[in-house]
N, C-alpha and C positions, 0 to 999 in steps of 0.2 A: 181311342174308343174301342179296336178292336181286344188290346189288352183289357181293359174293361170287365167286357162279355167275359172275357174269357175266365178272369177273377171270378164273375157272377155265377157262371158255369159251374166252377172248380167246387164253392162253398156248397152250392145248391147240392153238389153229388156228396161231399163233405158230410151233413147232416140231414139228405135223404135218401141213403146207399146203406144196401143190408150191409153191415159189418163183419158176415161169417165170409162173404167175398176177399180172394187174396190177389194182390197184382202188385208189382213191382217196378211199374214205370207210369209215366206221363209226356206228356207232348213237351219236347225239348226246348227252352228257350234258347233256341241258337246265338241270336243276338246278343242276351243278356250274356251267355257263356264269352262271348270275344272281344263284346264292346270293352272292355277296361284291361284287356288282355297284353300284355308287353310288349309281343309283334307284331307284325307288321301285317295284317290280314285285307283281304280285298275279296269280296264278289265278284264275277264278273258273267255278261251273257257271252259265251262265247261264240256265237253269230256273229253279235257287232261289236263284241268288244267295249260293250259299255260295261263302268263300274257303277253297279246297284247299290255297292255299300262298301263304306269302308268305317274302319273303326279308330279312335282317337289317335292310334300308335303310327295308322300311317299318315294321318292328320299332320301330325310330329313332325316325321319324317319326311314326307316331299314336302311340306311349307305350305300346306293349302287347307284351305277350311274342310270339313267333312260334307257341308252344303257343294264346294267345289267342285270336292275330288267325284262329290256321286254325280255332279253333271258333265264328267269329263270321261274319256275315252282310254283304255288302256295305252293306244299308239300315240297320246299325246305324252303320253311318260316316257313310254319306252321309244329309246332312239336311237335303234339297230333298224336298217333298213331289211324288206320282209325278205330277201335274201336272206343275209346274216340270222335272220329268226329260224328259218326253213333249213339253216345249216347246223345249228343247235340245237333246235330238234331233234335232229337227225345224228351227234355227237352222243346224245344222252341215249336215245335209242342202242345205240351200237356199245355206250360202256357202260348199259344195266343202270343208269343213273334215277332216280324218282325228282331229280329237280333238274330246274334250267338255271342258267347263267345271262343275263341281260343288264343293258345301258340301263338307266332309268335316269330323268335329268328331273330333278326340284324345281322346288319355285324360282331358288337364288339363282340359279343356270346352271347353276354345278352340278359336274355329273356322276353317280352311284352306280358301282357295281354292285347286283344283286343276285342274292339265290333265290328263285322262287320254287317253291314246294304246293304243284296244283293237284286239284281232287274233283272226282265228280261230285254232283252236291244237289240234292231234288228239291225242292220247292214247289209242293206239289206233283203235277205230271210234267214242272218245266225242269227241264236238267240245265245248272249254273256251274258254274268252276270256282272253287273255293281254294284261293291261292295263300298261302303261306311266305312272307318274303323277310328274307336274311341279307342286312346289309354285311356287306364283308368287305368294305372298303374300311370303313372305322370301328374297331370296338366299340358300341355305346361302355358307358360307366357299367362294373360291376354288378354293383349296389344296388340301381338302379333297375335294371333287370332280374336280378332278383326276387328284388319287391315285387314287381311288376307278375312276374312268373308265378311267385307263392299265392299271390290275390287270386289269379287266375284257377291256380290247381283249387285253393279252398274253397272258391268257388261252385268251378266243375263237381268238385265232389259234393259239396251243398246240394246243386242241384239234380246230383244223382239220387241223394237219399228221400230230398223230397218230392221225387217224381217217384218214388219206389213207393212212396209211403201212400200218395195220392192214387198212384196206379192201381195199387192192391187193394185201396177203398172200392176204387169204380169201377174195378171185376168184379165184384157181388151184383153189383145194377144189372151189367151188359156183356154178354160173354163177347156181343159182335165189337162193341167199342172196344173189349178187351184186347179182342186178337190185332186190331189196327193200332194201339198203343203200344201194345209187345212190339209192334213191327218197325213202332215210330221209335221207341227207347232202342231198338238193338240198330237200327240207324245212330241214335246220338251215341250210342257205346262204341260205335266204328269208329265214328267221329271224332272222339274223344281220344281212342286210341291211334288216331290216326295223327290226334294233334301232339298226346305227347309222345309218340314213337317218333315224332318230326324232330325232336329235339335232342341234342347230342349230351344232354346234363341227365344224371340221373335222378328218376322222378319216384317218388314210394309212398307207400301207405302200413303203417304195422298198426296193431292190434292191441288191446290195452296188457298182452303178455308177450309184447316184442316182437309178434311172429307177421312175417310181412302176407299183406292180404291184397295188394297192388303193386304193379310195378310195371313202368316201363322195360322198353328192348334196353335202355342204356345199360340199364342194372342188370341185366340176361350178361352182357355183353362184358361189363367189368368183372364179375364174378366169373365169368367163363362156363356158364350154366343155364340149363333150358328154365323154362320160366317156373314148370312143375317143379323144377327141383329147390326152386327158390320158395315159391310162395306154402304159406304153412309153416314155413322154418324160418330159425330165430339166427343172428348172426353167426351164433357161434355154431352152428349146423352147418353154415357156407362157406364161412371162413377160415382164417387159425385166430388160435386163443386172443393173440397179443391185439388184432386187430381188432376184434368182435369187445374186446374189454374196451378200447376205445369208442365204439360208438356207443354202447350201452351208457356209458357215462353220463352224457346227453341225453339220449334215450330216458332215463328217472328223471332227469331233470324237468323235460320237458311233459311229465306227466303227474311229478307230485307237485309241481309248480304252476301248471298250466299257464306254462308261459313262451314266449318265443326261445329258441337258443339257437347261437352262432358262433361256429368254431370249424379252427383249421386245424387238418391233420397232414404228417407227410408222411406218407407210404409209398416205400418201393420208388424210391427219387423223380416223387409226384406230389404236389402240394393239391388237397381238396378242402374246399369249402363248404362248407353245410350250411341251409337253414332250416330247421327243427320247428314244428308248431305245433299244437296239440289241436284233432279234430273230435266231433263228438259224435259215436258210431251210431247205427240204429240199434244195437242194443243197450243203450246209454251209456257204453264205457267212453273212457276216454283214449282215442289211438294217436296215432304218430305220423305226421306227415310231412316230407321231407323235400328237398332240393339242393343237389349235391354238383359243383361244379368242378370242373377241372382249371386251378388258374397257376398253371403251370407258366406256363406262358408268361401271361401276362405279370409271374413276380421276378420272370427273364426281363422283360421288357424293363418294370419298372428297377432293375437292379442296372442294366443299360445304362438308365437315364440318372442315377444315383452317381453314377460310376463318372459321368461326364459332369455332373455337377461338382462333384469331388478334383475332378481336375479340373474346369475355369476353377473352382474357390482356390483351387495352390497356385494356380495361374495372376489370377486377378488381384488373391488377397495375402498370398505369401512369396512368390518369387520378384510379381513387380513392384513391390511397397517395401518386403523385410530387408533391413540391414547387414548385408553378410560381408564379414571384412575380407575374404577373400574368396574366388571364384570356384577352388576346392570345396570351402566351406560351402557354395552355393548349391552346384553340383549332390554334395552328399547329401545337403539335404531331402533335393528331388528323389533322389536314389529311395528313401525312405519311402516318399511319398507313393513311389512306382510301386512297392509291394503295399502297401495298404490297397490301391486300386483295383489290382488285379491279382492281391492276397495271396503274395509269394509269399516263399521263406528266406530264399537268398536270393542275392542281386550285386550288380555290379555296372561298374559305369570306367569303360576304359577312352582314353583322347587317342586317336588315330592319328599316324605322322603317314599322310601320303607316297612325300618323297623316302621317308625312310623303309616305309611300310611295316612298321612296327609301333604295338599296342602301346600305352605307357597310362597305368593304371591309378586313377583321377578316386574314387572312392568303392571301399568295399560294402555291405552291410555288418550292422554291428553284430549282429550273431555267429555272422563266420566265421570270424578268427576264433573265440573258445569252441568252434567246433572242427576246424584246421589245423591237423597237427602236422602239418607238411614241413619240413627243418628248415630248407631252403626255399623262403617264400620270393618269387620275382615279384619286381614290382614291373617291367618289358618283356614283350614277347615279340621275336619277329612272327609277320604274318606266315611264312613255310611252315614255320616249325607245332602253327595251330592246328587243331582237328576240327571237328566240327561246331565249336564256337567261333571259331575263325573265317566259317563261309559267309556269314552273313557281310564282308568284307569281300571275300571271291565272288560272291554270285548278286551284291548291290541288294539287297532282299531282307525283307524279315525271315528269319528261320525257328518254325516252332516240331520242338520235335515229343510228341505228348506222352511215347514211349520207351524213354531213354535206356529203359535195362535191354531193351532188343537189338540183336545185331546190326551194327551199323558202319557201313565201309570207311567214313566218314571220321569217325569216332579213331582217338589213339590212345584211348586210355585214361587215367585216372594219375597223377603223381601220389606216392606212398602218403596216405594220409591225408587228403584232398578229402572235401562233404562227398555223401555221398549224393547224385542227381536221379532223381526219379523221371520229372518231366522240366522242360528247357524251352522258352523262347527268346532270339535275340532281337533287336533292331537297330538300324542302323540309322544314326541321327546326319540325316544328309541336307547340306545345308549350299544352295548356287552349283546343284549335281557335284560336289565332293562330300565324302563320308567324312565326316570330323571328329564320330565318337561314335561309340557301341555301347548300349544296353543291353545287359544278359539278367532274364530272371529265372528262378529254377522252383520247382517242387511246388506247385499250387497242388491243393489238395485235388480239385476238378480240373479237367482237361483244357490247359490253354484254348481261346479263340483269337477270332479274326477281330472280335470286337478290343479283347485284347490290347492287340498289335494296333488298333486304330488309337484306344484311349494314349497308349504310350508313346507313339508315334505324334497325334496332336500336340501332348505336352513338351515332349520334348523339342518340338519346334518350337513354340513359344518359349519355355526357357531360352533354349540358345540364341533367339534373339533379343530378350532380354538380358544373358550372358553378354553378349557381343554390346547392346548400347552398355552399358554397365562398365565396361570393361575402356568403349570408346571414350565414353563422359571422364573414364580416370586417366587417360591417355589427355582431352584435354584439358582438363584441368591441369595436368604438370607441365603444360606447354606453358597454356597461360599466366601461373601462376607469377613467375620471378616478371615477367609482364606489366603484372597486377598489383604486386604488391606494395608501388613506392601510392597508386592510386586508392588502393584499397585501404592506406595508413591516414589517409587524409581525413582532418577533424570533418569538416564537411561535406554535403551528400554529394556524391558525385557520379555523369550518368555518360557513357559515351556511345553516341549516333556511328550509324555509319553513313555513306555519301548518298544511300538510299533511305535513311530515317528510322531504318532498323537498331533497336540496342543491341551493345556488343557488351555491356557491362553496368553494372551498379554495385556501389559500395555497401557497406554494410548500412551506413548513414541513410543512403538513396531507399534501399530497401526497407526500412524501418516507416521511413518517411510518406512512400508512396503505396505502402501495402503491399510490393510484388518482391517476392522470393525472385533471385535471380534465372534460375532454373526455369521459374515462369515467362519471366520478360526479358530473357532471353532471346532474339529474332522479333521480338514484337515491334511493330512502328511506337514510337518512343510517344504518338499524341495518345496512345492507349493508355502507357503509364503514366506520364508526364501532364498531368490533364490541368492547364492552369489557365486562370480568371482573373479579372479586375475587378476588384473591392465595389467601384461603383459599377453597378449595376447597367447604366446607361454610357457606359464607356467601353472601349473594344481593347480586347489587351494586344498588343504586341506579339506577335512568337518568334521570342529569341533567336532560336534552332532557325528557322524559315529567314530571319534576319541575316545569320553567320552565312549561310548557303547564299545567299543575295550578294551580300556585300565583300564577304571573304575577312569583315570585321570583327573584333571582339564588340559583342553587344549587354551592353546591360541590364539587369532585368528590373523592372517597373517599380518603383515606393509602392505599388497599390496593387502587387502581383499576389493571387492564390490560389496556391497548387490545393487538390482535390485529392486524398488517397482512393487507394480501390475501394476502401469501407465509410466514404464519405465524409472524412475528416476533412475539416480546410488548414491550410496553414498558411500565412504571410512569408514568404520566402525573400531574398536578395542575394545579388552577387551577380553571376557573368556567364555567358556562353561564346567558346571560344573558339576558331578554327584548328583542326589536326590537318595540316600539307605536306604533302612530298617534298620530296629535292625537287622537283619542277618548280612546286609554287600550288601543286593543285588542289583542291581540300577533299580531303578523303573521310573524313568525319568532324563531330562538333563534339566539345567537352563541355558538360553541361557542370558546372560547379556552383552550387548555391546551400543555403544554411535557412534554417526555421527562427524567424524570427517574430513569432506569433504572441510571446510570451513582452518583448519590448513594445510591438507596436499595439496589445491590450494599454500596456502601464502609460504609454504617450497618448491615448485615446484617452484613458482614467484620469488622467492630468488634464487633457485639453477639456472633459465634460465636466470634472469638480471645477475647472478655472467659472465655467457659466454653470455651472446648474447647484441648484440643492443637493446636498447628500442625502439626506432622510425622505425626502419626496419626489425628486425626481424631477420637481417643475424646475424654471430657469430660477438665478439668483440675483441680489440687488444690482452687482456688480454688471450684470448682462441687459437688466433693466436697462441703469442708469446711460449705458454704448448704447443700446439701442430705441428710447425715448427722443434722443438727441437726433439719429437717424431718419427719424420716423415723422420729427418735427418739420413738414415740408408738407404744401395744398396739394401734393398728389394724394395722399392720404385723407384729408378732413372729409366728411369730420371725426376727429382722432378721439374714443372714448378712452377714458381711464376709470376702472372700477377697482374700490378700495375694498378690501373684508376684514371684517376682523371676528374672531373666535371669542365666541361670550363665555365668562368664567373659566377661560382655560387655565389662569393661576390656579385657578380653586381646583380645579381638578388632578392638577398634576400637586398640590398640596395634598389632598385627599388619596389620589389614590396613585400617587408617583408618576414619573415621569415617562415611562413603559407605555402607561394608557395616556398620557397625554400625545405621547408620539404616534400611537395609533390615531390619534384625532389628528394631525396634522395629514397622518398619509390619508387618512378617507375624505378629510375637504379638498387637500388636492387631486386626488380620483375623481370626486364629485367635480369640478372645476374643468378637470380634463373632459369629462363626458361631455357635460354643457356646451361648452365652447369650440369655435369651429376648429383647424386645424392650423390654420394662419391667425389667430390669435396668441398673443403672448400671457402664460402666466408664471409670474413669479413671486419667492416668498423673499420677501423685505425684510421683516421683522420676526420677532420671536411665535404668535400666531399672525400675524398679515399677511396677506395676499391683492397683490394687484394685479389685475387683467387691461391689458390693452388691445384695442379693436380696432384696426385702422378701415376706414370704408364703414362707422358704423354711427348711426345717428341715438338720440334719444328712444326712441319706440323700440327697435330693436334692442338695445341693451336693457331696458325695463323688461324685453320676454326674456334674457338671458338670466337677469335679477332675480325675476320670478320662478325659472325652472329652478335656479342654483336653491333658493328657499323652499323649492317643493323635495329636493332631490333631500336634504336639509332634514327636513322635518321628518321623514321614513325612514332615517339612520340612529343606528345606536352601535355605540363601540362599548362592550364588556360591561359594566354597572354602571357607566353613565350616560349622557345626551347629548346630541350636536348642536349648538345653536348659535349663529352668526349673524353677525350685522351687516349691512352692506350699503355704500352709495357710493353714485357714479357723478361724471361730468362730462362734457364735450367739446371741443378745440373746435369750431366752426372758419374761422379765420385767423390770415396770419398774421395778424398783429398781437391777438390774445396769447400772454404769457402759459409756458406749460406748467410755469410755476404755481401759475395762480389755478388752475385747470385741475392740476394733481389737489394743490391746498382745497379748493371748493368741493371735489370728491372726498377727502378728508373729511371735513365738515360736516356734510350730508352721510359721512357712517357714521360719525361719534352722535348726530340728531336720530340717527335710525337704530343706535344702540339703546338712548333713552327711553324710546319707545319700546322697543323690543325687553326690556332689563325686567319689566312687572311681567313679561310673558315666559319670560325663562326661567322664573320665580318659580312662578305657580307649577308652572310643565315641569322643572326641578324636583321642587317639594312632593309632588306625584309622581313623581318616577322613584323616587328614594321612599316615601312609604310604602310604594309599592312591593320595593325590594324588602324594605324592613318586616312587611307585613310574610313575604313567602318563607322567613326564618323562623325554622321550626320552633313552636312556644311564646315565639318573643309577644304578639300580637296579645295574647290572653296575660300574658307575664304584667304586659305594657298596663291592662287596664284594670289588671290588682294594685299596680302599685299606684294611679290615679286616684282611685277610690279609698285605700290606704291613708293616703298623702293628704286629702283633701280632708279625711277623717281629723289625721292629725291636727291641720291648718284650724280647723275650725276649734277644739279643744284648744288649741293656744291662741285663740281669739286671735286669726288675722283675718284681715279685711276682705271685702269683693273683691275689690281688684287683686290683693294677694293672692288671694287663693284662684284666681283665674292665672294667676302669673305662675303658681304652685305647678297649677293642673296638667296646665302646659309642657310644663317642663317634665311632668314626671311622664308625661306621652309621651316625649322627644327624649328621656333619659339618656336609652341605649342607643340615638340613633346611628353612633359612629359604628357602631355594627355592620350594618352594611358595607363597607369597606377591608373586612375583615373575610380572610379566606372564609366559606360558607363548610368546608369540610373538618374545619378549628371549632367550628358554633355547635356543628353536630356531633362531634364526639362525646360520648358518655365512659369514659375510665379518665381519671385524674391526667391533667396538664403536665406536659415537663417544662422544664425551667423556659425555654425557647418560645414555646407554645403561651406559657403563663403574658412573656413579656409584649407576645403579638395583641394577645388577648387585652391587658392592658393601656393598650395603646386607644382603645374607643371614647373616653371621655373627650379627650385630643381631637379626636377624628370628628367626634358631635360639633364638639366647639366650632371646627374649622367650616363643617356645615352649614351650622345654623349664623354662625356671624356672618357670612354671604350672602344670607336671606333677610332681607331689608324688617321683613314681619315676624323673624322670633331672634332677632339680634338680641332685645333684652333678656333672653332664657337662655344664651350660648354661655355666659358663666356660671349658670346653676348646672345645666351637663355640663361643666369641665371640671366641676367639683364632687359632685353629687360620689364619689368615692374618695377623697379625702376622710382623715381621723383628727378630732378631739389631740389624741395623743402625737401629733405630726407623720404618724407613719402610713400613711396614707401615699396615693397617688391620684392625678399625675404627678404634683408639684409639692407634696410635703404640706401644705398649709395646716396650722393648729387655729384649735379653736376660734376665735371671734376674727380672724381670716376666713375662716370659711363660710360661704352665704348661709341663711337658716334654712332656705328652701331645699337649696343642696343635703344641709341636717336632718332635715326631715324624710325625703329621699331615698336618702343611705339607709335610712332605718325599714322602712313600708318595702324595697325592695329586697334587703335582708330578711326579714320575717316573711316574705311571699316564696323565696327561694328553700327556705327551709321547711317550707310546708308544704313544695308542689314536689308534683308526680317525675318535671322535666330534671331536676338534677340529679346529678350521677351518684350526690350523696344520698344515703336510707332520709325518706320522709322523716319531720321531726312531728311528733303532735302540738298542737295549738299551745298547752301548757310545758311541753320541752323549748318551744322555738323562744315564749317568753321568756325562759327561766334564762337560756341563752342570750337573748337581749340585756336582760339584767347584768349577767356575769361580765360583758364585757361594756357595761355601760361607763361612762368617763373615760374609756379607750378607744375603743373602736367608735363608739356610739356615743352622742350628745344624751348628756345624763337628764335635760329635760325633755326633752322630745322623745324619750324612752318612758318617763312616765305620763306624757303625754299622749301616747300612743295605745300605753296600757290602760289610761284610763275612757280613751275612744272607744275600750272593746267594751 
């Protein structure tokens, strides 16, 4: 609300304020200046020490809402006892300091050191303390602050100009409001320069002609110049050329782009960061405002941590993993390593002999020898005869000496021809307090450090104890080897325990077998690797191993053992585990000897389920029937059903459309069969499509709902172009005098009665399902009902009968129907047949025939489609027949579908016109065509 008024105020003066009035400030928004501000800022009364306000940044910082922090207490933050406070005080008092030094604990509990920077601060006639607080326990991020900074300063200057602008309106009104706004703006200018003189970054303003027209003490401070001498003047007034060329570059940037810039420069072996922005003056140009940081430091810090990542990665990912065939080779490599780290030029890596007390030199770097012209190169030094690369041996120490051309008592000189050494540090790789080897690196461009001596010191410790297992593993491996080898030759995998269960070995075989590289399962308890099971599931295996230790026996391992590798393979295994004894008698380990025999006991399972079951389906076979009928014949079971199936028109279909789709229909009725039926039910296939279900525990009514779902499941199937449709009856064994013979025969029975019922229904369902398919073939449907009307044209001009010409009609519906059967991608092609194609395509008279002779109601039309392309002249197909073998309906036919082909749109040949198609008719009539039914035809039109 009160912001409000004060909007309302502002405008009211705004446009009714003489405008010859000048004034240059307004009532500062203190608040809005720090609320979004980077640091860390706090209110407080200093009477009680309550904090009145704080702003998001130390929201951030102690963990506590802004609602919190203002109803909390400075001494709840801070947690120095008021001693400790009264002592700091009193520190900063005596070294001229503007800030304090204080605990402050967060939300988390963790506790911050802080710099606070306090200020008096009026609020009225109440005076507050306006604290400024610097955590200096952690660097926040960069970037982050920043940002954070640059908001703030274009801010602050925002809101200098528009209180300059508002101010100068509302001295025209009121001279008295005037002189109190002057009094309030040169308060926020204190303030303002109070805030950025707070900060150690340099902070600036230039002018749209580069000349700085603000600036903080930082920038006084770096340039080495009082503030007058800075501001009004452009870089190159302050500075020298080379530098001042440098900021100007940014400088245009960030004015004919009006856009942000961000760049590093390094001057005088200092790295500065800049952020550039472009602000907009009161006299509408555009100036420069700036935030320039020192992150000197922190690209030490982050080169630090570079530097330590750089050796774990030779650590982690090249010393303990790479292959080096000898410990030299290993060694030199490191050596390389050490000057990229700490970006030497030369270096060297010598092994230290205690007792002898002399060097013997392990690797040099590759650049020194073509710059070593010394004749007589050692590769031994004793330690007396060294100077001061030799102390770090005398005195146990690292020894860095960063100015090696200075007199040094130490030093004995140079052999003729020797690199020259500018700076030197050495270390000494000490490993169970003995020196075992010396690192020397020379000539860094920059002053060796302490950090240095630490990165190289870590590494080298890791190497050499990677040198050292390296070295042990090859040590034993040539013990064990002559060992190992009569075991290691063995065909079979082979795994040896020790009397604790630990392995001491696996063969190549074992290893393959079980997934574990030896080097892995090595020491490992052998049920880690050895992880083995019994085939049935509800049976407990055996363990061999735990067997041999029991008994002191050779034990066999299981027909039904399976081992598990690491990556969850199983394998059927056999063979033995054996006892290893001493001369006592005592057993010291077990030798585990066994072979994958995964691959026999598939092939003796593949045998044992082809001996009983189907191949093609999967259900059981007659042969396992007829064992287990006989079984099953006993009143523990009655009453015993037997259900018969049999597959309607499956000849026909596997005639029609091979033997492919017929086998798909046997696998989906026994799917179907399987689903149905409970789990302890028996089905199997008998016959070529038969299937019988036996049901032991199952009456009448029950098997009538199995009947019934197998017919439901039935009728919602279809396999590729054709239909499922089966027949089914059952029977039931009630007592045991009733034969199973007669039981099976009366199920028999009852499907060949529930075939003839069913035989008109799979007709009809048949004949619909096949026009259906006939009718979705592109053309064929309009093709079909040219050549009816055609045909029938014909019939009638040759005076045949009702009933012929119903017989005609018929047939020339049904012509093409073997089409259906015919790949559907053969029908749709439009560019000419090759020879392949031609003969598939031919094949449909054939295929019609086999169709409709199936179907009890166009039997009489199956030999007019099987001829309906036959010639007069025998060269026709399927069958060759000449003239007065061929039926007339078939004659007639041939003709009505030839002329409809040659005058439609669907053939791939150019349409013929009405009077080309007959002249064509003509030409080839007595050959192709029946020479009456041609002018029979003609004269129909």
């Amino acid at each position: 609300m009160k912001r409000l008024i004060l909007t309302i105020i502002i405008i009211t003066f705004v446009f009714f304020t003489d405008a010859s009035i000048i004034a240059n400030a307004k009532t500062p928004d203190f608040y809005k200046m720090v609320e979004g501000h980077g640091s860390v800022m706090l209110i407080i009364n200093p009477n009680t020490g309550e904090i009145l306000y704080a702003n998001e940044s130390a929201s951030d910082f102690y963990g506590y809402s802004i609602g919190e922090l203002q109803s909390m207490s400075i001494s709840e933050l801070n947690v120095l006892s008021e001693v400790e406070i009264f002592s700091e005080m009193q520190d900063a008092t005596k070294e001229n300091r503007n800030y304090f030094v204080f605990k402050h604990k967060i939300s988390s509990g963790e506790i911050k050191t802080v710099e606070v920077f306090s200020y008096p601060y009026y609020d009225g006639e109440q005076e507050l303390l306006f604290s400024i607080i610097h955590d200096i326990t952690e660097r926040v991020l960069i970037e982050e602050r920043e940002n954070e900074i640059t908001l703030a300063f274009i801010t602050s200057l925002a809101i200098v100009i528009i209180f300059l602008i508002i101010f100068s309106i509302m001295q025209k009104r009121n001279n008295r409001k005037l002189k109190l706004m002057n009094e309030e703006i040169r308060n926020y200018n204190e303030l303002r320069t109070t805030f950025i003189n707070a900060l150690d970054d340099l902070i600036y303003l230039k002018d749209s002609n580069f000349k700085y027209v603000l600036i903080n003490k930082a920038v006084a401070k770096f340039y080495n110049k009082d503030e007058s001498q800075i501001i009004n003047h452009d870089d190159f007034d302050i500075s020298v050329a080379e530098f001042a060329q440098k900021r100007r570059i940014t400088d245009i940037k960030v004015i004919e782009k009006t856009t942000k810039a961000v760049d590093e420069i390094e001057w005088q072996d200092r790295i500065y960061k800049t952020i550039k922005f472009p602000i907009k003056l009161l006299d509408g140009e555009i100036g420069i405002g700036a935030y320039v940081r020192d992150v000197t430091e922190e690209y030490k810090d982050q080169k630090i941590k570079d530097k330590t990542l750089q050796r774990n990665m030779i650590l982690m990912m090249d010393v303990m993993t790479k292959d080096f065939e000898t410990t030299e080779e290993q060694l030199d490599f490191v050596l390389h390593e050490c000057l990229k780290i700490t970006e030497s030029h030369y270096g060297y890596i010598y092994l230290y002999d205690k007792e002898g007390k002399e060097f013997i030199l392990n690797s040099w770097t590759k650049n020194v020898m073509p710059d070593c012209s010394i004749i007589d190169k050692k590769t031994v030094y004793k330690l007396e005869k060294t100077g001061i690369w030799g102390e770090v041996v005398r005195q146990g120490k690292p020894i860095v000496v960063n100015d090696f051309d200075a007199p040094n008592s130490l030093k004995k000189g140079y052999p003729e021809g020797h690199v020259i050494i500018h700076k030197f540090m050495s270390i000494p790789v000490i490993i169970s307090n003995r020196i075992v080897a010396v690192v020397g690196l020379a000539n860094k461009k920059e002053d060796y450090t302490d950090n240095d001596v630490y990165q190289i010191v870590a590494l080298m410790n890791g190497v050499w104890n990677a040198k050292e297992r390296r070295e042990a593993l090859i040590d034993l491996k040539r013990e064990r080897k002559k060992y190992l080898q009569t075991l290691l030759s063995i065909g079979d995998a082979v795994i040896v325990v020790d009397k604790n269960g630990k392995i001491e070995m696996l063969n190549e075989i074992a290893q393959k077998l079980t997934g574990w590289d030896d080097s892995e399962a090595i020491g490992k308890h052998y049920i880690e690797v050895f992880k083995l099971s019994c085939h049935h599931v509800q049976t407990a295996i055996i363990d061999p191993v735990e067997e041999v230790f029991k008994t002191g026996d050779t034990h066999i391992i299981s027909d039904y053992a399976l081992m598990t590798s690491r990556y969850g393979t199983k394998y059927f295994i056999e063979d033995s585990a054996s006892p290893i004894k001493d001369e006592a008698g005592n057993i010291k380990g077990v030798v585990l000897v066994f072979r994958d025999v995964t691959e026999k006991k598939i092939q003796r399972d593949r045998i044992e389920f082809l001996s009983y079951h189907d191949s093609l389906t999967g259900v059981y076979n007659r042969r396992f029937y007829e064992e287990t009928i006989r079984r099953l014949d006993n009143a523990k079971v009655f009453p015993l059903t037997i259900i018969m199936t049999d597959i309607n028109g499956f000849k026909f279909t596997n005639d029609l459309y091979g033997h492919s789709v017929g086998d798909k229909l046997l696998k989906s009725f026994a799917n179907i069969l399987k689903q149905e039926c409970r789990n302890d039910d028996l089905i199997a296939r008998i016959g070529g499509d038969e299937f019988i279900i036996i049901l032991p525990d199952v009456g009448k009514e029950y098997a009538e709902d199995i009947v019934n779902r197998i017919k439901k499941a039935v009728s919602n199937t279809q396999i590729d172009k054709t239909i499922l449709s089966v027949s089914i009856g059952f029977a039931s064994k009630t007592h045991l005098d009733e034969s199973i013979e007669d039981i099976y025969k009366t199920a028999d029975e009852n499907m060949y009665r529930d075939k003839l019922m069913e035989k008109k229904k799979y007709e009809i369902k048949l004949i619909d399902h096949i026009n259906s398919l006939f009718n979705d073939i592109k053309n064929e449907e309009t093709h079909s009902e040219n050549v009816c009307k055609l045909s029938k044209k014909i019939g009638k001009t040759m005076n045949l009968s009702e009933r012929e010409l119903d017989v005609l009609e018929l047939a020339a519906q049904f012509h093409d129907i073997g089409k259906v059967a015919i790949d559907s991608k053969l029908l749709e092609k439009t560019t000419p047949l090759n020879n392949n194609e031609l003969r598939q395509l031919k094949r449909h008279p054939h295929l019609g025939f086999t169709i409709l002779v199936n179907l009890t109601s166009y039997i009489n039309i199956s030999e007019i489609v099987l001829c309906h392309h036959e010639r007069p002249d025998g060269k026709g197909y399927p069958n060759g027949l000449k003239d007065a073998d061929i039926p007339l309906e078939s004659k007639i036919i041939s003709v009505a579908e030839a002329y409809d082909v040659m005058t439609s749109e669907f053939s791939y040949k150019k349409r013929m016109t009405k009077e080309e198609a007959i002249k064509e008719l003509i030409r080839n009539s007595g050959t192709q065509f029946d020479k009456s039914v041609v002018e029979a035809f003609i004269e129909s039109l």
